[in-house]
C-alpha positions as a LaTeX table, in Angstrom:
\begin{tabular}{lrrr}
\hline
Residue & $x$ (\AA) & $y$ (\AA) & $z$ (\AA) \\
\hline
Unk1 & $-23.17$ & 10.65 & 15.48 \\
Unk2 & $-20.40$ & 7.66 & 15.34 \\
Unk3 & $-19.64$ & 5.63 & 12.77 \\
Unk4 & $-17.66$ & 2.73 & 12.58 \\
Unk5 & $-16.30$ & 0.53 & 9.96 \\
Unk6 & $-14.78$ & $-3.04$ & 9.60 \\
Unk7 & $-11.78$ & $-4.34$ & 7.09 \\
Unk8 & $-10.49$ & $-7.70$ & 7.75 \\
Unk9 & $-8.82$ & $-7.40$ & 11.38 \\
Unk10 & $-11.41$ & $-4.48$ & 12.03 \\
Unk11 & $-9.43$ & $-1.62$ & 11.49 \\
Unk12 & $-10.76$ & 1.81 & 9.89 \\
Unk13 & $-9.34$ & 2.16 & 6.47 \\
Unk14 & $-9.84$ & 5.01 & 4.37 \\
Unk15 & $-10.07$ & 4.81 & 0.21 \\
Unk16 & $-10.78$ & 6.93 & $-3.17$ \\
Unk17 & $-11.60$ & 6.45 & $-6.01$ \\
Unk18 & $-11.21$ & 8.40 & $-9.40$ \\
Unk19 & $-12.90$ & 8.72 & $-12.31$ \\
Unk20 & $-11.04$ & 8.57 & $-16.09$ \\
Unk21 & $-12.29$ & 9.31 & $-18.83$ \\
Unk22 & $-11.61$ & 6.02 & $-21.21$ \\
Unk23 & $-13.34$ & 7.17 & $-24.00$ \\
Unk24 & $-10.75$ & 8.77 & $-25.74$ \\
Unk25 & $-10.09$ & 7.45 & $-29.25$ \\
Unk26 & $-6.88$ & 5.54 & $-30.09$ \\
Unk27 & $-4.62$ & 7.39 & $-32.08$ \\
Unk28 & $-2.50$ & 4.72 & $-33.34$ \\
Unk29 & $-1.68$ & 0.99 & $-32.37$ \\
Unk30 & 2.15 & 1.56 & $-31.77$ \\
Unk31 & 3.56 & $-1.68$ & $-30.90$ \\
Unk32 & 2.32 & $-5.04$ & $-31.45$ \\
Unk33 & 5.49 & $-7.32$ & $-30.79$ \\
Unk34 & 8.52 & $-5.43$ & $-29.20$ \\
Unk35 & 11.81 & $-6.54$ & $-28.38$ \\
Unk36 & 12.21 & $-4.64$ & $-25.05$ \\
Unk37 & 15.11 & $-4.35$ & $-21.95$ \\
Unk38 & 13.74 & $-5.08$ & $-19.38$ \\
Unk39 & 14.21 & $-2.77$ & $-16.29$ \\
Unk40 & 15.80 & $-4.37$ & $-13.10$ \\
Unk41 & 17.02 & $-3.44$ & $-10.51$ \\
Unk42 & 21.09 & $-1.76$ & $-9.73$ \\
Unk43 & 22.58 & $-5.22$ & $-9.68$ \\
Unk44 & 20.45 & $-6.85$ & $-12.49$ \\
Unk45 & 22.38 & $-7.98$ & $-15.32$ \\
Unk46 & 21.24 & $-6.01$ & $-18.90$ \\
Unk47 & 18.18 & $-8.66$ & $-20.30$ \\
Unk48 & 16.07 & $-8.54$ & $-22.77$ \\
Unk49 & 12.71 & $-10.26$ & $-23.67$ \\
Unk50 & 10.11 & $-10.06$ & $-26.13$ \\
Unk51 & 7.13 & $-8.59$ & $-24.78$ \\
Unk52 & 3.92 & $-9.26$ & $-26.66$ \\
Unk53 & 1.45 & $-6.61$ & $-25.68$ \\
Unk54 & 0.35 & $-3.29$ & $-26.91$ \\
Unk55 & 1.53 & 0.23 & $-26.31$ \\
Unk56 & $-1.15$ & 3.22 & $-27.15$ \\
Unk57 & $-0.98$ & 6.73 & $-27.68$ \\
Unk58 & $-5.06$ & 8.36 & $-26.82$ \\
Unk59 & $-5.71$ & 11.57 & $-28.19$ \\
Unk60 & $-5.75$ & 12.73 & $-24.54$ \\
Unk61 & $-2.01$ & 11.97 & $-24.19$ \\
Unk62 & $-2.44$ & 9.18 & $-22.40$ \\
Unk63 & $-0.13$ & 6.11 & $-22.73$ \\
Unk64 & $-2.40$ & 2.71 & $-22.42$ \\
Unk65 & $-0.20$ & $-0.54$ & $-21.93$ \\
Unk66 & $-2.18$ & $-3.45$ & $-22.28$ \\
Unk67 & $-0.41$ & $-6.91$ & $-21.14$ \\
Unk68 & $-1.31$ & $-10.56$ & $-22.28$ \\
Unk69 & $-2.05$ & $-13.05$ & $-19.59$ \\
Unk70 & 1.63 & $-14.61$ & $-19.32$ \\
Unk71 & 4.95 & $-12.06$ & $-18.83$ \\
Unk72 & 8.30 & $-11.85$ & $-20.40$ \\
Unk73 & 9.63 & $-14.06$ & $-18.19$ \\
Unk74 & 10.78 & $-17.79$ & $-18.83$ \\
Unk75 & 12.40 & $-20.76$ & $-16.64$ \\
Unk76 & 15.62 & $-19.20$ & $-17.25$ \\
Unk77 & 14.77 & $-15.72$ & $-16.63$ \\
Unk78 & 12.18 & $-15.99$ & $-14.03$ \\
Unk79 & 13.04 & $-14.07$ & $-10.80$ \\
Unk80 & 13.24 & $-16.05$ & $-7.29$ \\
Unk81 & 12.84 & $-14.77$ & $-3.22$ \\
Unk82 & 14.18 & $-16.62$ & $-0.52$ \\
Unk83 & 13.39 & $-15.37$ & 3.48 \\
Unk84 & 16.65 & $-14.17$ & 5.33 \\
Unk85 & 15.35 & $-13.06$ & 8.42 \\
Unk86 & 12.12 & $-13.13$ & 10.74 \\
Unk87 & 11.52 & $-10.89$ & 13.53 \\
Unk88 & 8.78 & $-11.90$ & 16.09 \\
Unk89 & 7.86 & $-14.84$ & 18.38 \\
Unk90 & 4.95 & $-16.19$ & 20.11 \\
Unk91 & 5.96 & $-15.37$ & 23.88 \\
Unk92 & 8.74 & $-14.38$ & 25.82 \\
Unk93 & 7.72 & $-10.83$ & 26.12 \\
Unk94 & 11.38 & $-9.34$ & 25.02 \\
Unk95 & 11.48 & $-6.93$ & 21.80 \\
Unk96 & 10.73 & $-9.19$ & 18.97 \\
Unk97 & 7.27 & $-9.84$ & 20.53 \\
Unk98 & 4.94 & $-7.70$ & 18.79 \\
Unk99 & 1.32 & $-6.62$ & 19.83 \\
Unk100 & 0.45 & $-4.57$ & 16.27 \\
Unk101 & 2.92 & $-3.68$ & 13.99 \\
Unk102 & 2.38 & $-0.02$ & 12.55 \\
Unk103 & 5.02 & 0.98 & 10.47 \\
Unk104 & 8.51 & $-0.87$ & 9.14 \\
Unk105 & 11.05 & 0.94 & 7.69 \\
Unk106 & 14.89 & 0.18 & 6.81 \\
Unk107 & 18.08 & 2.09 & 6.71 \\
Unk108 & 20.95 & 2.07 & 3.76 \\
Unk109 & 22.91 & $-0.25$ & 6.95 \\
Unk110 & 19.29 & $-2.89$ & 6.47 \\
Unk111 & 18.59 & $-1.73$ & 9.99 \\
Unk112 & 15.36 & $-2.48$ & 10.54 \\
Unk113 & 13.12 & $-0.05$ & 12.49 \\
Unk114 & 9.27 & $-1.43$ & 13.61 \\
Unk115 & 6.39 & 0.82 & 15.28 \\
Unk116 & 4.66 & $-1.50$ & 17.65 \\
Unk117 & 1.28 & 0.26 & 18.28 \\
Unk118 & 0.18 & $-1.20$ & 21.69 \\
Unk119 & 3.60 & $-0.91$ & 22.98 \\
Unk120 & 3.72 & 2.52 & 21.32 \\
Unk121 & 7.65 & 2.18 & 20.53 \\
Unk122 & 10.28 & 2.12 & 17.86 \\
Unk123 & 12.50 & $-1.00$ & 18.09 \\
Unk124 & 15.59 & $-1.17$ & 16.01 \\
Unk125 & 16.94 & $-4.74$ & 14.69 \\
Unk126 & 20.45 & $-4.94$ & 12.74 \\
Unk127 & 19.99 & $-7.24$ & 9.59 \\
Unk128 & 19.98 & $-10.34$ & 11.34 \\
Unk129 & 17.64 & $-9.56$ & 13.32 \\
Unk130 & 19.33 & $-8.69$ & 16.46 \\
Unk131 & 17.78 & $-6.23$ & 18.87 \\
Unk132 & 19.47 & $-2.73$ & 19.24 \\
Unk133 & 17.75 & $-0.67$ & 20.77 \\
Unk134 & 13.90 & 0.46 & 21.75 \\
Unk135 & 12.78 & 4.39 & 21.72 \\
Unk136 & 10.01 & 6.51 & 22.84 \\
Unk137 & 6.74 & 5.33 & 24.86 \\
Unk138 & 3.53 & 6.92 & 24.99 \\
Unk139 & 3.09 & 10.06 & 25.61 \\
Unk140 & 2.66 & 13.74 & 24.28 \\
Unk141 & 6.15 & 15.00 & 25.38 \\
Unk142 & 9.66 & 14.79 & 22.86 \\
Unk143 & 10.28 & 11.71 & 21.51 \\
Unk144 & 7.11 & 10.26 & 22.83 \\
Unk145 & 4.34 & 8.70 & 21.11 \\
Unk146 & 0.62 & 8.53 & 20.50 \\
Unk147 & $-0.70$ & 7.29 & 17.19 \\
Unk148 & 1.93 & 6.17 & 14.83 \\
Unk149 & 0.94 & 5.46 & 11.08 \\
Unk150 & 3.84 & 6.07 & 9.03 \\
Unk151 & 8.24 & 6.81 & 8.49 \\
Unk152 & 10.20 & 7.97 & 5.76 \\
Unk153 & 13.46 & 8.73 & 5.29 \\
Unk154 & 14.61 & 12.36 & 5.07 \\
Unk155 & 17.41 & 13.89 & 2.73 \\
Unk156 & 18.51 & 14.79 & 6.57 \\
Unk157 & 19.08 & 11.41 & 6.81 \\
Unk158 & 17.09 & 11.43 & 9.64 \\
Unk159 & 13.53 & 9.21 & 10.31 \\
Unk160 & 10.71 & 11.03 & 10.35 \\
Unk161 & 7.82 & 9.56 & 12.37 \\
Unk162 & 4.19 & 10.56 & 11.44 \\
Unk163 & 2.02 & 10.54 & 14.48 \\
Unk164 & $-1.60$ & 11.97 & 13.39 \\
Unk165 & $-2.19$ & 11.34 & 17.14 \\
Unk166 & $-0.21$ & 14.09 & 18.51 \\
Unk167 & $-0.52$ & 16.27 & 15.45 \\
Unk168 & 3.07 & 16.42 & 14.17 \\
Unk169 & 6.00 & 14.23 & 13.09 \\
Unk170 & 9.05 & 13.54 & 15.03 \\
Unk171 & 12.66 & 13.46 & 13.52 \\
Unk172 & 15.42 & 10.75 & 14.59 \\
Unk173 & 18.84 & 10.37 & 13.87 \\
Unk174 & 20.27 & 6.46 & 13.38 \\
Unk175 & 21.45 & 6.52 & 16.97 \\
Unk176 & 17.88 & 6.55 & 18.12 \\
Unk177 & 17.86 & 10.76 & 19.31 \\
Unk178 & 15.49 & 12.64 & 19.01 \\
Unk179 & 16.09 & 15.74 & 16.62 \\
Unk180 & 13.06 & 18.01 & 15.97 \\
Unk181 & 9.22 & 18.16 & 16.25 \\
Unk182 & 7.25 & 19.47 & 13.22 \\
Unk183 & 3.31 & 20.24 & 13.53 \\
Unk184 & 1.44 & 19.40 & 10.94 \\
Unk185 & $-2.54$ & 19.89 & 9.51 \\
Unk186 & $-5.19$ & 17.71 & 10.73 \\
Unk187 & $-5.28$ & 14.64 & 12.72 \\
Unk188 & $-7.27$ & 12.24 & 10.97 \\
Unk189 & $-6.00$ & 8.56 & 11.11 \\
Unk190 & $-5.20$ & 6.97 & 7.69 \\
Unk191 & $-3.78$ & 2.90 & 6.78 \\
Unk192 & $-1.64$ & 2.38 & 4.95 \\
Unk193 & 0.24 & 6.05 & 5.96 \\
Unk194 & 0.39 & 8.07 & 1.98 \\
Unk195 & 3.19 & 10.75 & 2.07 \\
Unk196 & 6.73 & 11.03 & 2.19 \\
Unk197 & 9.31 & 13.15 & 0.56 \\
Unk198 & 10.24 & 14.08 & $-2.89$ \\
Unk199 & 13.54 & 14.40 & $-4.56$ \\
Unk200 & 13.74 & 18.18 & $-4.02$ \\
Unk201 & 13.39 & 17.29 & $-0.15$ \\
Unk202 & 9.48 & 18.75 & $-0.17$ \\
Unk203 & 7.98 & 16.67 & 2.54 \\
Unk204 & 4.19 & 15.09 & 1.51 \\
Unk205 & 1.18 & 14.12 & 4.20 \\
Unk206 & $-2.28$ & 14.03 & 4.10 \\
Unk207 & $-4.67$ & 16.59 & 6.19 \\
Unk208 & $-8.35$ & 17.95 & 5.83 \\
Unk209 & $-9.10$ & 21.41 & 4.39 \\
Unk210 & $-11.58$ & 22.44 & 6.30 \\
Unk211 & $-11.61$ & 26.55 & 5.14 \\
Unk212 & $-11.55$ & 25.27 & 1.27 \\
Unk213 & $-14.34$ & 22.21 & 1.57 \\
Unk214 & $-16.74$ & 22.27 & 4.66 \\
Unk215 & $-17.41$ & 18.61 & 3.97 \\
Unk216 & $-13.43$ & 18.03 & 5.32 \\
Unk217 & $-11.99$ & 16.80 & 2.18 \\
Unk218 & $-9.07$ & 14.88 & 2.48 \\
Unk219 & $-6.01$ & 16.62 & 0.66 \\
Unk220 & $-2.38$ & 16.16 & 0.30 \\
Unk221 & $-0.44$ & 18.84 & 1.84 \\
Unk222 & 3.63 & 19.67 & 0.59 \\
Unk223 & 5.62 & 21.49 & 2.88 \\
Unk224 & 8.87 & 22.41 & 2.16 \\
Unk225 & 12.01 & 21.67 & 3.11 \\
Unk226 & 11.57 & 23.67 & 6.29 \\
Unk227 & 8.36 & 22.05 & 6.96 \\
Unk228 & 6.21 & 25.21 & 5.79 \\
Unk229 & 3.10 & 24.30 & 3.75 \\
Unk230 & 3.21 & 25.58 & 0.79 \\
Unk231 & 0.37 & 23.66 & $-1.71$ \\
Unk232 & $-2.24$ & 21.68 & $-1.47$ \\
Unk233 & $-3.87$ & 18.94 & $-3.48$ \\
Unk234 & $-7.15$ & 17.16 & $-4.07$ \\
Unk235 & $-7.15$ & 13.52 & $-3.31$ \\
Unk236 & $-8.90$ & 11.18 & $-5.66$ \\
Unk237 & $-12.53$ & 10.23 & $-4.41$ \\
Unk238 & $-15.13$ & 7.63 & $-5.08$ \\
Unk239 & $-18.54$ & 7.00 & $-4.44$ \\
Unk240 & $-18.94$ & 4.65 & $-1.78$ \\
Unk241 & $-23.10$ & 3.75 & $-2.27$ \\
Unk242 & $-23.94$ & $-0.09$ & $-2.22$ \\
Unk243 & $-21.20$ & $-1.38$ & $-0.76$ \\
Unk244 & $-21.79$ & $-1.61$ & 2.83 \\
Unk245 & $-24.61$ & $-3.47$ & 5.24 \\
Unk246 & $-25.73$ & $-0.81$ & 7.78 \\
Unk247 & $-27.32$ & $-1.02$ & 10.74 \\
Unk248 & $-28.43$ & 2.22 & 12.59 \\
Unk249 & $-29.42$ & 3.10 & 15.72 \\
Unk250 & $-30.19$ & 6.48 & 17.68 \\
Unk251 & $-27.03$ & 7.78 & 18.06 \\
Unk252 & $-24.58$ & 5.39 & 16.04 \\
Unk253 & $-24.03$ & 3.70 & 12.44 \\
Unk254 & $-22.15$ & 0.53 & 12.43 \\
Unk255 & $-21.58$ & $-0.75$ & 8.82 \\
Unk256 & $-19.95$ & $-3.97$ & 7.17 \\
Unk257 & $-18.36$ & $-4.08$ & 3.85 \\
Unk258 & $-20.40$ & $-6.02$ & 1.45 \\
Unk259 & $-17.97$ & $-9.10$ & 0.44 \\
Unk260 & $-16.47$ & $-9.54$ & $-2.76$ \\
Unk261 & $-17.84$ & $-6.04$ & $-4.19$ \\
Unk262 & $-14.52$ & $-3.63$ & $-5.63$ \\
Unk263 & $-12.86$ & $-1.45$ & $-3.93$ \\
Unk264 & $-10.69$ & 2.06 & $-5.03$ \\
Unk265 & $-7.32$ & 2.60 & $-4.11$ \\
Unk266 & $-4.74$ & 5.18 & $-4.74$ \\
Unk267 & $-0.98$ & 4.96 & $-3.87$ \\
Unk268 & 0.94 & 8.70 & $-3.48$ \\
Unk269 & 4.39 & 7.89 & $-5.05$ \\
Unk270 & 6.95 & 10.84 & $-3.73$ \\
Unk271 & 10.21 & 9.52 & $-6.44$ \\
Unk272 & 11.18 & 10.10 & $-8.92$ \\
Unk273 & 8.27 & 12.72 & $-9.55$ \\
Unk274 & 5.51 & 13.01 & $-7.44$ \\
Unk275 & 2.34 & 11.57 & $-8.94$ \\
Unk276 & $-0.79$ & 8.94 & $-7.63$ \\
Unk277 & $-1.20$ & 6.04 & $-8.71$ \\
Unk278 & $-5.17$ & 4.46 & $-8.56$ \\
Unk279 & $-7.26$ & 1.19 & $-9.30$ \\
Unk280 & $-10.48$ & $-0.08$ & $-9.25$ \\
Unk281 & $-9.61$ & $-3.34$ & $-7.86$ \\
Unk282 & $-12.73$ & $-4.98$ & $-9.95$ \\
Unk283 & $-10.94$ & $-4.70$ & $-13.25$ \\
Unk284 & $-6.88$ & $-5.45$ & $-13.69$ \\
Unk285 & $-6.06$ & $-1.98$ & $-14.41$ \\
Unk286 & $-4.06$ & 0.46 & $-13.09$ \\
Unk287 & $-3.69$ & 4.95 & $-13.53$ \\
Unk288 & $-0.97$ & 7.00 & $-13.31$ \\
Unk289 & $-1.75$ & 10.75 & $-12.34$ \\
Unk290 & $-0.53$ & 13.73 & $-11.74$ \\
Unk291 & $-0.93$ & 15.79 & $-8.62$ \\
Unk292 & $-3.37$ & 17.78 & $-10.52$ \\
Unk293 & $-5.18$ & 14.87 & $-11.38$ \\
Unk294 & $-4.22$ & 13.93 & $-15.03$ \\
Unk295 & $-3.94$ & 10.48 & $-16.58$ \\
Unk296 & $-0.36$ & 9.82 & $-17.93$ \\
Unk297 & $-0.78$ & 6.15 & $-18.29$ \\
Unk298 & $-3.07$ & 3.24 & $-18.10$ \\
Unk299 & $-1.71$ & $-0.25$ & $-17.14$ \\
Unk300 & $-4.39$ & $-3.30$ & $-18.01$ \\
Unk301 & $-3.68$ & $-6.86$ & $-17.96$ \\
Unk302 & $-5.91$ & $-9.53$ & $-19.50$ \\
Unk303 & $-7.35$ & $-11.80$ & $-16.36$ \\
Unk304 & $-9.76$ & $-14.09$ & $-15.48$ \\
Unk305 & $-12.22$ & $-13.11$ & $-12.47$ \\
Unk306 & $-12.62$ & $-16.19$ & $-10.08$ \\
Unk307 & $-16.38$ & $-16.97$ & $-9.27$ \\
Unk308 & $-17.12$ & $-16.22$ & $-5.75$ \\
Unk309 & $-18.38$ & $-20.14$ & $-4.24$ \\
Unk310 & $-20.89$ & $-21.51$ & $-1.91$ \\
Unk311 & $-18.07$ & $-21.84$ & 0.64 \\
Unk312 & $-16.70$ & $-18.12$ & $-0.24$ \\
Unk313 & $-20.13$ & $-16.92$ & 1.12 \\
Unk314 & $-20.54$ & $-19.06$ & 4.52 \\
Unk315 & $-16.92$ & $-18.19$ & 5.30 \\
Unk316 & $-17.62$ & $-14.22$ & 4.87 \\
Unk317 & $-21.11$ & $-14.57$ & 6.51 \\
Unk318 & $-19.14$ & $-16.09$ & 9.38 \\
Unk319 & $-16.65$ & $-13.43$ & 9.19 \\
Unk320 & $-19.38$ & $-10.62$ & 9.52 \\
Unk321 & $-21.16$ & $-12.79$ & 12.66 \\
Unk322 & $-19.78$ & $-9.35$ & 15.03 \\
Unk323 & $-22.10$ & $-7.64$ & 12.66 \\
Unk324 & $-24.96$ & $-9.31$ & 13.05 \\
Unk325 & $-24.86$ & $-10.23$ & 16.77 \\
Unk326 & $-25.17$ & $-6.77$ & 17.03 \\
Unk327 & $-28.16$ & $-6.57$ & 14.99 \\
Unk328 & $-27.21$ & $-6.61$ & 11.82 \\
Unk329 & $-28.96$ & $-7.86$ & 8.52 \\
Unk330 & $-26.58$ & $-9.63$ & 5.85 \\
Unk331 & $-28.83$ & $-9.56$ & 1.93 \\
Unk332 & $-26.68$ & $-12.31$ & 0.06 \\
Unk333 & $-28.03$ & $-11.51$ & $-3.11$ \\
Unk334 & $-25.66$ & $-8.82$ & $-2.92$ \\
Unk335 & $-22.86$ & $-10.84$ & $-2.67$ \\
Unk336 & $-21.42$ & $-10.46$ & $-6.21$ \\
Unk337 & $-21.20$ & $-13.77$ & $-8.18$ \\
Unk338 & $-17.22$ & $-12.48$ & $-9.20$ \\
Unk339 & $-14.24$ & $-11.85$ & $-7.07$ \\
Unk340 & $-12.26$ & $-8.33$ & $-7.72$ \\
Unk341 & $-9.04$ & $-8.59$ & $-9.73$ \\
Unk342 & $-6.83$ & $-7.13$ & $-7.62$ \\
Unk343 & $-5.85$ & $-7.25$ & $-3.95$ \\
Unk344 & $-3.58$ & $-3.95$ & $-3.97$ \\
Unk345 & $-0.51$ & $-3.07$ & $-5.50$ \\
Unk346 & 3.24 & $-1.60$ & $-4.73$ \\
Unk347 & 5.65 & 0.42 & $-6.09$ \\
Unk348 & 9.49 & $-0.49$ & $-5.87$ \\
Unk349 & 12.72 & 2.42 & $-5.25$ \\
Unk350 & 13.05 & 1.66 & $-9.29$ \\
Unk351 & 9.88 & 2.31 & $-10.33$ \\
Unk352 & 8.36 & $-1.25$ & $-11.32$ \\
Unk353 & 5.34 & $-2.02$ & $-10.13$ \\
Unk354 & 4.15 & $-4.94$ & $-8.21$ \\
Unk355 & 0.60 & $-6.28$ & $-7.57$ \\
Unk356 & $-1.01$ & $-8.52$ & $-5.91$ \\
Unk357 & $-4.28$ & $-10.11$ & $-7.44$ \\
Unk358 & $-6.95$ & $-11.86$ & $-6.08$ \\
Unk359 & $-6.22$ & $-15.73$ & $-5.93$ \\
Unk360 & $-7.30$ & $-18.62$ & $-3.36$ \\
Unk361 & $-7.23$ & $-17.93$ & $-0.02$ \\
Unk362 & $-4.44$ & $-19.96$ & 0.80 \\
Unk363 & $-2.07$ & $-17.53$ & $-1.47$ \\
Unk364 & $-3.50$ & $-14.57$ & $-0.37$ \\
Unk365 & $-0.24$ & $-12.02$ & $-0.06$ \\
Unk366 & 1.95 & $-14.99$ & $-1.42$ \\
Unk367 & 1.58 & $-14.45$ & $-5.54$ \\
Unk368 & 2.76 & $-10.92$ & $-6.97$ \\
Unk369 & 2.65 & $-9.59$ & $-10.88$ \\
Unk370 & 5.56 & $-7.61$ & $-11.51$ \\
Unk371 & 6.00 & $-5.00$ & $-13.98$ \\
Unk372 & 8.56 & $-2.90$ & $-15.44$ \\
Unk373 & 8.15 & 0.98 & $-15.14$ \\
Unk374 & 6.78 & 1.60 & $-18.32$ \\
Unk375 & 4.24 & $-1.04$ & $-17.54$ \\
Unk376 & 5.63 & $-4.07$ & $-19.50$ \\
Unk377 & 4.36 & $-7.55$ & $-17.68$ \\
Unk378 & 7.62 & $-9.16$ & $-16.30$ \\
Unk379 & 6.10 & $-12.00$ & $-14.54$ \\
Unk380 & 4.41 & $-13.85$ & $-11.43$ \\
Unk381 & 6.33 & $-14.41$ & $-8.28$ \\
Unk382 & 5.57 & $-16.83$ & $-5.77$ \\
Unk383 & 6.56 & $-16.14$ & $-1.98$ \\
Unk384 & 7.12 & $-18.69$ & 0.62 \\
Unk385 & 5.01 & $-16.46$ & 3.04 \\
Unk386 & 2.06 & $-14.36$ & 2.67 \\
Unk387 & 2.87 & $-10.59$ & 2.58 \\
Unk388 & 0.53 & $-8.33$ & 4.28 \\
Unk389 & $-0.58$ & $-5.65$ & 2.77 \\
Unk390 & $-0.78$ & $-3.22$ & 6.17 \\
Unk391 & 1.83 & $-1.57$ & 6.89 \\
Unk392 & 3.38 & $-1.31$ & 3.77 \\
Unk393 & 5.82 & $-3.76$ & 2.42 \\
Unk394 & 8.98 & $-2.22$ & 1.29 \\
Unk395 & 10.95 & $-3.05$ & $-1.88$ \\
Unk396 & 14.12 & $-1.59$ & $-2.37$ \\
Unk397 & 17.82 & $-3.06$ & $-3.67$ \\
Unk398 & 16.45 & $-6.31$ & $-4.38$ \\
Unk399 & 14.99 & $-6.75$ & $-0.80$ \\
Unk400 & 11.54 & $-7.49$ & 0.31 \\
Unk401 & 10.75 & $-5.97$ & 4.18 \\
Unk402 & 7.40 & $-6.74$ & 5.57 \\
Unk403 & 4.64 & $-8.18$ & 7.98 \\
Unk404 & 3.68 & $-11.56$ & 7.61 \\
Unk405 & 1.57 & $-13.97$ & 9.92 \\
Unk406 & 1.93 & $-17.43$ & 11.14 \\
Unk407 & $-1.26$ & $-20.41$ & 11.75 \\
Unk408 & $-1.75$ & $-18.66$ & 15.22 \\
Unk409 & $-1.77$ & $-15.09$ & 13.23 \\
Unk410 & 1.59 & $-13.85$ & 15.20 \\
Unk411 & 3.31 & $-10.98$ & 13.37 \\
Unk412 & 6.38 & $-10.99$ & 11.99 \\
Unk413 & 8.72 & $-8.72$ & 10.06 \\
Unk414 & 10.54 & $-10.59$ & 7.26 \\
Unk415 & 13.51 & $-9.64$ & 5.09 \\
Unk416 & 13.53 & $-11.72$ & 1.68 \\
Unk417 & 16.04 & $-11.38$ & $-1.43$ \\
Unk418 & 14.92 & $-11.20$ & $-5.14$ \\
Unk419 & 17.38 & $-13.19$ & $-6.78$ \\
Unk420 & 17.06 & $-11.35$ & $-10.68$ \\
Unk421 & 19.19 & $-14.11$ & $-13.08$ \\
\hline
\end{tabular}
């Protein structure tokens, strides 16, 4: 039996959930107004800023941050982003035309390096955008390609390319050679890509254990530094019931995701400790755990859910019309009368924390909450372009690298500063 799902540009994304236990009693209240530093990046200036929310201690351990509406920052302190580069074009058919951009990833030069999935190929860009070179092509052979998901830098200083499609992950050096081969467990296809490696140079990917769990649960897999597995762990998982129109037939199941309901996510974050990061994106709050599953922190921020319109509902009813021309039935008194609070959310090289929440259409990808690593509220950025959330964005020394889209929904890979005051 088949089954297929939808997101918004129809692609099969995977998600878990996790349940916490909240109930734990407060200890103590152990800040109410605190005069804090807060963190930036290597070439911020030392700042400080009174943060006015509230810092707990539960009996379980667990720290709970809890942010007011508004952040730290002020017209004065308030962080900016202007665009320095774009990668893509319309037509022209050269190497900054792409057909579906996979993967982005950037080198300590700001080399940029973009998986194209239809053209199944790497294509390098110096920081200005400039073509350098194209490797690989599709195939099963060394330095070929299948099904591309995913890079990471190695302490080799070599990219690693994760291609679930041929079961392994290619090494390159910066000159575009390919290095080494590495097999890997399981072949199942996951967006965005969760892995990469640690500061001990342990290397982190997904893959199903199918002798432990006969139901294939998905688990994260660390191999070591000479690509040996050596541990496994659980991945968080949610129940999934409710959420979906279906529509079955003999020998399929084709299901739609029922607008506006909330979604779990969870973020594997390899530095500076490895640890997951989830959310239920129907509430404004965010958990830190360990690989063994552990709640270390809680991050909360007091919002205000938008109500889910008239026009909301006729634009995702027209949105779901490949659904139903295949049969489908859409119930709208499903449709909840709330939007989710959250979109998805990011984690920078430092450690802070950036998410996007659910806003009007038109800013969709453009309006990011930032905070600190402790989870301290900095502040709202606005972006001149709408980030997408697949791949990945990167942040890293004050840069901003990802996939944005123009009124004809062309790709394009941007490069943006943060300008910290």
């Amino acid at each position: 039996m088949a089954t297929w799902g939808s997101t918004q540009r129809g692609e099969l994304q995977i998600t878990y959930s996790v349940a916490a236990d909240l109930r734990t009693i407060s200890l103590a209240l152990v800040i109410l107004t605190l005069q804090v530093s807060v963190s930036c990046g290597p070439a911020d200036p030392s700042a400080t800023a009174v943060w006015r929310g509230t810092m707990d201690t539960l009996a379980s351990g667990t720290v709970a941050v809890h942010n007011p509406a508004t952040g730290v920052w002020d017209e004065e302190t308030a962080w900016q982003v202007t665009e320095e580069s774009r990668i893509g074009t319309l037509q022209g058919g050269g190497p900054d035309m792409f057909g579906s951009i996979a993967a982005v990833e950037v080198d300590p030069n700001g080399r940029l390096y973009v998986f194209d999935r239809q053209a199944l190929e790497l294509r390098i860009f110096d920081p200005t955008g400039r073509h350098i070179r194209t490797i690989g092509r599709e195939g099963g052979g060394p330095g070929e390609f299948e099904q591309v998901i995913g890079m990471a830098w190695g302490p080799d200083r070599k990219l690693w390319v994760v291609d679930p499609g041929n079961s392994r992950i290619s090494s390159f050096d910066t000159s575009g050679t390919y290095v080494a081969g590495h097999r890997t467990i399981g072949n199942v296809i996951i967006s965005p890509w969760p892995g990469g490696f640690d500061l001990e140079g342990n290397f982190y990917n997904y893959g199903i254990d199918t002798e432990a769990d006969p139901n294939r649960q998905l688990v994260l897999v660390r191999y070591s530094p000479s690509m040996e597995p050596v541990d496994t762990f659980r991945l968080p998982t949610g129940e999934r019931e409710g959420e979906f129109f279906v529509l079955r037939s003999e020998n399929a199941i084709m299901q739609s995701r029922v607008p506006f309901t909330t979604d779990f996510q969870w973020k594997f974050i390899p530095v500076p400790r490895p640890e997951i990061w989830v959310a239920n994106t129907g509430e404004y709050r965010i958990l830190q755990q360990s690989l063994e599953g552990d709640t270390g922190r809680i991050i909360s921020r007091d919002y205000e859910h938008l109500p889910v319109t008239a026009a909301d509902v006729e634009a995702a009813v027209e949105d779901m019309r490949w659904f139903t021309r295949q049969g489908g039935k859409i119930d709208r008194t499903r449709f909840p009368s709330t939007k989710p609070a959250i979109n998805t959310f990011f984690h920078d090289d430092v450690g802070r924390i950036w998410v996007s929440p659910v806003t009007s259409e038109e800013d969709r990808g453009r309006i990011w909450d930032v905070f600190d690593p402790e989870g301290r509220y900095l502040g709202q950025l606005y972006l001149a372009f709408s980030l997408e959330r697949y791949p990945t964005p990167l942040f890293r020394n004050d840069m901003i690298y990802g996939v944005t889209r123009d009124e004809l929904d062309v790709p394009y890979v941007v490069s943006a500063r943060i300008h910290v005051p």
